[in-house]
C-alpha positions in Angstrom: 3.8 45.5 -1.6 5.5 45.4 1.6 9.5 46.4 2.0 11.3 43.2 2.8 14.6 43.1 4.3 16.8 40.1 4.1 16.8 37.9 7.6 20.5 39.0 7.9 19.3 42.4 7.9 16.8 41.6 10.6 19.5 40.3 12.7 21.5 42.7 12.8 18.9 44.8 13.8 18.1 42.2 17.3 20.5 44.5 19.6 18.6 47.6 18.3 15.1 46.3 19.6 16.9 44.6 22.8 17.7 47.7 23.6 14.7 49.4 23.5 14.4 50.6 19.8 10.6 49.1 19.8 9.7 50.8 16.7 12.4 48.8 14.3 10.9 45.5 15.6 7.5 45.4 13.4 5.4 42.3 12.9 4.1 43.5 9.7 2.4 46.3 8.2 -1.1 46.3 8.1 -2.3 45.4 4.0 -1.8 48.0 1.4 1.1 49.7 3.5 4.7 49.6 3.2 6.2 48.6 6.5 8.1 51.8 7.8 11.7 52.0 7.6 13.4 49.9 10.0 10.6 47.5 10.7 11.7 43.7 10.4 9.4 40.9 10.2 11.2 39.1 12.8 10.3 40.7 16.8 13.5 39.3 18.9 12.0 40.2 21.9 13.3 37.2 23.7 17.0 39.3 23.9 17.7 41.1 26.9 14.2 43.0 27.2 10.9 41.5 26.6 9.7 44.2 23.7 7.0 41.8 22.2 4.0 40.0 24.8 0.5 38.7 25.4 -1.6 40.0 27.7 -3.8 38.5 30.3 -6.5 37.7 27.9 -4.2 36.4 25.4 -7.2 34.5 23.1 -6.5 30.7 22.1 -8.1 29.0 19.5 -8.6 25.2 20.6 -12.1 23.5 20.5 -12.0 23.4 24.7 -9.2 25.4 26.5 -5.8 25.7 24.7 -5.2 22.5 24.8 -3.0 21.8 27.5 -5.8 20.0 29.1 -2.9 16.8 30.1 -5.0 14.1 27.5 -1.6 12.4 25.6 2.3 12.8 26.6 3.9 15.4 25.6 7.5 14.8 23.8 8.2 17.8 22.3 7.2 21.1 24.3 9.0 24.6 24.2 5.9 26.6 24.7 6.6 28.7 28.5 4.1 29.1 31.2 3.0 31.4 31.6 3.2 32.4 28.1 4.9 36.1 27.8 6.6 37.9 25.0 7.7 35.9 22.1 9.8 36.8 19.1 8.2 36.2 15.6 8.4 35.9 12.2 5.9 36.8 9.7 4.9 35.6 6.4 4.1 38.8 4.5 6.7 40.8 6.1 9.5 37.8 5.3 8.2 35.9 2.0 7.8 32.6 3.9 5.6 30.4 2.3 6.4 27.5 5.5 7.5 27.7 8.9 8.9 25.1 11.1 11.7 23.2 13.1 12.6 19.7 13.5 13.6 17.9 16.7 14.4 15.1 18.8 11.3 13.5 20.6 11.6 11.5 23.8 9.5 9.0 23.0 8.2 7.9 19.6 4.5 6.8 19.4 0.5 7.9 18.0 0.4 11.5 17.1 -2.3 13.2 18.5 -1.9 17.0 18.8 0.5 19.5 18.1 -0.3 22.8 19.8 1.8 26.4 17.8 2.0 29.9 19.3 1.4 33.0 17.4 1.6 36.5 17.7 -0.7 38.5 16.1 -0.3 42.9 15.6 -3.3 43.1 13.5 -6.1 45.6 14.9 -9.3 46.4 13.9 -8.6 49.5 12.6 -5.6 51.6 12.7 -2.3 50.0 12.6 0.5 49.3 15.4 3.0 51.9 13.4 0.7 54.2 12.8 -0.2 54.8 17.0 -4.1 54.7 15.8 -4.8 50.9 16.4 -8.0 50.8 18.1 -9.5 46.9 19.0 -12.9 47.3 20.4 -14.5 44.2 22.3 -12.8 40.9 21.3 -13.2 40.5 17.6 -11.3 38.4 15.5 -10.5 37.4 12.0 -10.2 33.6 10.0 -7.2 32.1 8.8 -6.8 28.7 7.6 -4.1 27.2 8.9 -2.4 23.9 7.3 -0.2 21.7 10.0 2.4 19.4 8.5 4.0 17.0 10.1 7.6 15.3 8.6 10.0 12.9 9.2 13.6 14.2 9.7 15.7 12.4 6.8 19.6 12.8 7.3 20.7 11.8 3.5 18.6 13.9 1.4 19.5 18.0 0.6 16.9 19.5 2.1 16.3 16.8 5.1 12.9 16.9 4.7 11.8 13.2 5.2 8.2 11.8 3.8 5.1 13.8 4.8 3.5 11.8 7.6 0.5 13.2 8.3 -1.1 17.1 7.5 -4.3 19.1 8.6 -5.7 22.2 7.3 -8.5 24.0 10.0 -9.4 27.5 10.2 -8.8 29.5 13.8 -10.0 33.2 14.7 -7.3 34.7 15.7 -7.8 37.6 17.8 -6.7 41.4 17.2 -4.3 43.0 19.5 -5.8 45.7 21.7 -5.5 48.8 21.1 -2.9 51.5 22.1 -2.6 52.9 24.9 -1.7 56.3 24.9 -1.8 56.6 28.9 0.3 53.7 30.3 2.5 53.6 26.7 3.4 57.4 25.3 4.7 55.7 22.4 1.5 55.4 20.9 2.0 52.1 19.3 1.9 49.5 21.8 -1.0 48.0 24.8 -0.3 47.6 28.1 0.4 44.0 28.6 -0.5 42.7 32.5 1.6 39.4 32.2 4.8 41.2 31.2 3.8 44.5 33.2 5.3 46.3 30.0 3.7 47.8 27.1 4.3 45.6 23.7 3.0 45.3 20.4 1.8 41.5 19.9 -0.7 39.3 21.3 0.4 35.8 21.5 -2.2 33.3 21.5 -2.6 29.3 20.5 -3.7 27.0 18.1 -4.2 23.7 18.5 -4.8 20.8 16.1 -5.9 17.3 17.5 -5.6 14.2 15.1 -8.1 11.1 15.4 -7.2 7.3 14.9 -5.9 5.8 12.7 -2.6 8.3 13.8 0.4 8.5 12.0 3.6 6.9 14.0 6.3 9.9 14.9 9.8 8.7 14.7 12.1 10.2 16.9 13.4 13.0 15.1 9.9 14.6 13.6 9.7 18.4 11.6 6.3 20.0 12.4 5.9 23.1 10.4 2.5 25.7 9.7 1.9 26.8 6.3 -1.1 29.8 6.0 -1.6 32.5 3.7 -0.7 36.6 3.5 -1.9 39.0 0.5 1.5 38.5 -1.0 3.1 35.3 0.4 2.1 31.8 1.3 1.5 28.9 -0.9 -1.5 30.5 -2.5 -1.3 34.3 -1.8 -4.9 36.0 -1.3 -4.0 38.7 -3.7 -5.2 42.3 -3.1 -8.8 41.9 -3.7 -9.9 40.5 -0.7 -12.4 43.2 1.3 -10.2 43.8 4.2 -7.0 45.0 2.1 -8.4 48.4 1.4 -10.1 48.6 5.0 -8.7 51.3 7.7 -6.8 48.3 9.8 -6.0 45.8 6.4 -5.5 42.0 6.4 -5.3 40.8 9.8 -3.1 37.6 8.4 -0.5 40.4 7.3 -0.1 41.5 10.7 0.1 37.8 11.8 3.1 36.1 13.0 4.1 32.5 14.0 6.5 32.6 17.2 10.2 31.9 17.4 11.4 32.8 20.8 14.1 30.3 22.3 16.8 28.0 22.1 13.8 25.2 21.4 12.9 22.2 24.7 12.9 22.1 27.4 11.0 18.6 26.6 13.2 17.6 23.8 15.4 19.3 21.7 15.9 21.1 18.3 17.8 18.6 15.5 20.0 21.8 14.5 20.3 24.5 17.7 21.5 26.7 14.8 18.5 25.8 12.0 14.7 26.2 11.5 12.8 24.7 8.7 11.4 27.0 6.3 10.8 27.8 2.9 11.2 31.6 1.5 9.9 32.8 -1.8 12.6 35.1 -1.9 16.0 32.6 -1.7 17.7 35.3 -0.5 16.3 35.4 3.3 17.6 32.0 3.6 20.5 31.8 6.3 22.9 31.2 3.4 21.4 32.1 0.5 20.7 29.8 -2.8 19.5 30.4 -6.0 16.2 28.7 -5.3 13.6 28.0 -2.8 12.6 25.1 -1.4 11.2 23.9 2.3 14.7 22.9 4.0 17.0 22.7 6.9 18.1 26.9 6.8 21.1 26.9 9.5 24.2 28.6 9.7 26.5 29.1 12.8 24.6 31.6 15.0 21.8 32.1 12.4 18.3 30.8 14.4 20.0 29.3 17.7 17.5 31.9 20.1 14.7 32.0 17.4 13.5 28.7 17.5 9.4 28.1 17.0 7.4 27.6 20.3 5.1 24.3 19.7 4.4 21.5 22.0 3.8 17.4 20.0 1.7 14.7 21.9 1.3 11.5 21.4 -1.9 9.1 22.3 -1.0 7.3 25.6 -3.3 4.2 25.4 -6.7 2.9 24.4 -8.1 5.2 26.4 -7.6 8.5 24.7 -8.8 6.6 21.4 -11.6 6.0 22.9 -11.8 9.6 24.4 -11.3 10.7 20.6 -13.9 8.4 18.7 -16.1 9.9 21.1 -16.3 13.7 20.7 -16.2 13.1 17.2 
């Protein structure tokens, strides 16, 4: 079982990897391992140095492109181009069981694709802590991710509104590459050509597209992710799975959803302080409760630069109904 450290714990360690202190910013240990003293489940590598990036190839997991491909109009978007480090939170390393934010749209209308960045540390053998993570070619690994998508309720606790529509799809997400011991003497991280620095994630997308009959988005939506680690997630995979004892372990324990930024530019986050999420330990919530539950977590200070990257569209006319009904 993986050390876990509460999320106030991992803030307080954000100045130490800003300033360089790369090995304190882990993104998950590889299955089977404890993650080594100091390493946090959350990678703030959008502080004052980028610690945390993609690299030229970063992989993306759409049925054509990434899906920024202009089909729809985008009303929520905080994902940058190009797309560089990001800071990230992981499920095994943090006990999250569901990962999201909620924010103001500028139009209302059809949903028809919500586009999430991740990061993944995984490799194919090795492990990013250990300076032995080797990646050779471009494999990858499955992971079923679930998409939910909420309507923002301001009376209820939690201010998690009905369910308005979900999807479940499995992505191969790719491994980081391996180190580089030339261009990064630390041993642990690749050389990344976007961010001409050597980092420890690669950030890639995934990208869900939804069909007619679409669900109607009101103006101020949640869109979270949901997927499962060996410990953590809705349904945990448990410890039998073949990869757990392999050399490089569960690539989904090494995986990571993004939360890098203050949230926008197109749109806005409802609480610039607040993410939603849901953590089976109540104690990594921003103030902490006595029991979990998939919520508004905010506190002064608490998520306002570590807001998830995502971008929402919504059909623009007949026309991209047509376009759907037709690739189907």
């Amino acid at each position: 079982m993986q050390t876990v450290r509460t999320l106030q714990t991992l803030r307080t360690l954000l100045a130490l990897c800003a300033a360089g202190a790369i090995s304190a910013c882990a993104g998950g240990s590889g299955s089977g391992q404890a993650v080594p003293t100091g390493a946090t489940g959350l990678n703030p590598a959008s502080l004052s140095t980028r610690a945390v990036a993609s690299d030229t190839n970063s992989a993306n997991n759409a049925d054509t492109g990434d899906g920024d491909d202009g089909v729809g109009t985008v009303v929520y978007g905080s994902i940058p181009k190009p797309l560089k480090a990001v800071a990230s939170v992981g499920f095994e390393a943090t006990t999250l069981t569901e990962f999201g934010d909620g924010v103001n749209l500028t139009h209302t209308g059809k949903l028809q694709r919500v586009r999430y960045v991740l990061s993944s540390w995984g490799c194919q053998s090795g492990h990013w802590f250990s300076s032995d993570c080797v990646t050779i070619g471009n494999p990858t690994f499955p992971v079923p991710f679930t998409v939910n998508v909420y309507a923002y309720s301001s009376t209820n606790a939690t201010h998690v509104g009905a369910l308005l529509a979900t999807q479940t799809k499995t992505f191969n997400i790719p491994y980081r590459p391996s180190s580089d011991h030339v261009k990064c003497p630390d041993g642990q991280t690749f050389f990344s050509k976007v961010d001409a620095a050597c980092v420890h994630g690669l950030a890639n997308i995934i990208v869900f597209n939804f069909s007619a009959p679409r669900a109607t988005l009101p103006a101020q939506t949640i869109v979270s992710l949901v997927y499962n680690t060996s410990h953590y997630g809705p349904s945990p995979i448990g410890q039998s799975a073949p990869c757990y004892t392999s050399s490089g372990g569960c690539g989904y324990d090494s995986l990571n959803i993004s939360a890098d930024g203050t949230g926008g530019p197109v749109g806005s986050p409802i609480d610039p302080n607040g993410v939603f999420d849901n953590f089976a330990q109540p104690s990594q919530y921003c103030v902490p409760t006595a029991t979990s539950s998939f919520r508004l977590d905010t506190a002064p200070g608490c998520w306002t630069v570590n807001h998830p990257q995502f971008e929402v569209r919504i059909a623009t006319g007949d026309g991209d109904d047509r376009r759907d009904r037709d690739s189907n």
